[in-house]
N, C-alpha and C positions, 0 to 999 in steps of 0.2 A: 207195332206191326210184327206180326209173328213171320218170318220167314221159315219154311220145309228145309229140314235137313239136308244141304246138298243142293239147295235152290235159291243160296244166299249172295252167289258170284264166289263163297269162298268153299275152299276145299271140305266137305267133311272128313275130321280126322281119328273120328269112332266107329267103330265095330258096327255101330246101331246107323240105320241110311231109313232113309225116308219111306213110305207107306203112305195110302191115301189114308187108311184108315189108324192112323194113329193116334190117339189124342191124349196119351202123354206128357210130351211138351206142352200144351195146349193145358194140361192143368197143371204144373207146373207154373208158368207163367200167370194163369189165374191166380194160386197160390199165393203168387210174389207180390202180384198187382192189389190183392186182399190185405196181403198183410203191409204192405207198403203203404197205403192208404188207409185201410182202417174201415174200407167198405166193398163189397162186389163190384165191378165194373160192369158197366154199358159195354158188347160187345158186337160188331158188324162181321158176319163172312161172306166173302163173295166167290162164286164156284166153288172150286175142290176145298177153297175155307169155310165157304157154308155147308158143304159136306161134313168138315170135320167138326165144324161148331152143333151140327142137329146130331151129329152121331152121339158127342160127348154130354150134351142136355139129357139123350134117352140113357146113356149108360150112367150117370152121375143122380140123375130125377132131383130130388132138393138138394143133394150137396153140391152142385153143378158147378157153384163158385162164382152166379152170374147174376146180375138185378135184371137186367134186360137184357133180349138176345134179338138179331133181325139175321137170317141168312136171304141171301140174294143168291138168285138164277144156282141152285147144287145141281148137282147132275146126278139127275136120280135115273139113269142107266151108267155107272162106273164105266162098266167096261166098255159100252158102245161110245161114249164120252172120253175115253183111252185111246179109240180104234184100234182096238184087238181083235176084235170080230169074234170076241165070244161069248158077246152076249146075243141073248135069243131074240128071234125079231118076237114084235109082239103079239096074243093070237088076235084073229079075226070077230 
């Protein structure tokens, strides 16, 4: 389980705080789980983690660091999925 920056119950105590779009950590972790094991992992995200799991598949393409990927329910409006209100309604 990957826990967000700051969204772990513990204090973040780096400079660097959380972003939806961050996927960083997120290879990192892949990184460790490769080399720990000796294979890519099988990876699940659900919401703002399937966000971050499709974001990082398109920015990485084959070095991704993953055998298999499933994202569940991303929220492919951010900001309306934030309620910010600034995202644009959609057109007609």
């Amino acid at each position: 389980v990957l826990h967000a920056r700051g969204r772990s119950g513990e204090p973040n105590r780096l400079a660097r705080s959380y972003t939806a779009g961050d996927t960083d950590d997120l290879a990192c972790v892949l990184a460790r789980l490769q080399q720990r094991d000796g294979r890519a992992p099988d990876v699940v995200g659900y919401s703002l983690g399937a966000n971050r799991l499709l974001k990082h598949l398109g920015e990485a393409a084959g070095r991704a660091g993953i055998r298999r990927a499933v994202a569940v329910s991303p929220p492919f409006d951010l900001g309306r999925a934030a309620g910010s209100g600034v995202a644009e309604a959609p057109s007609p």
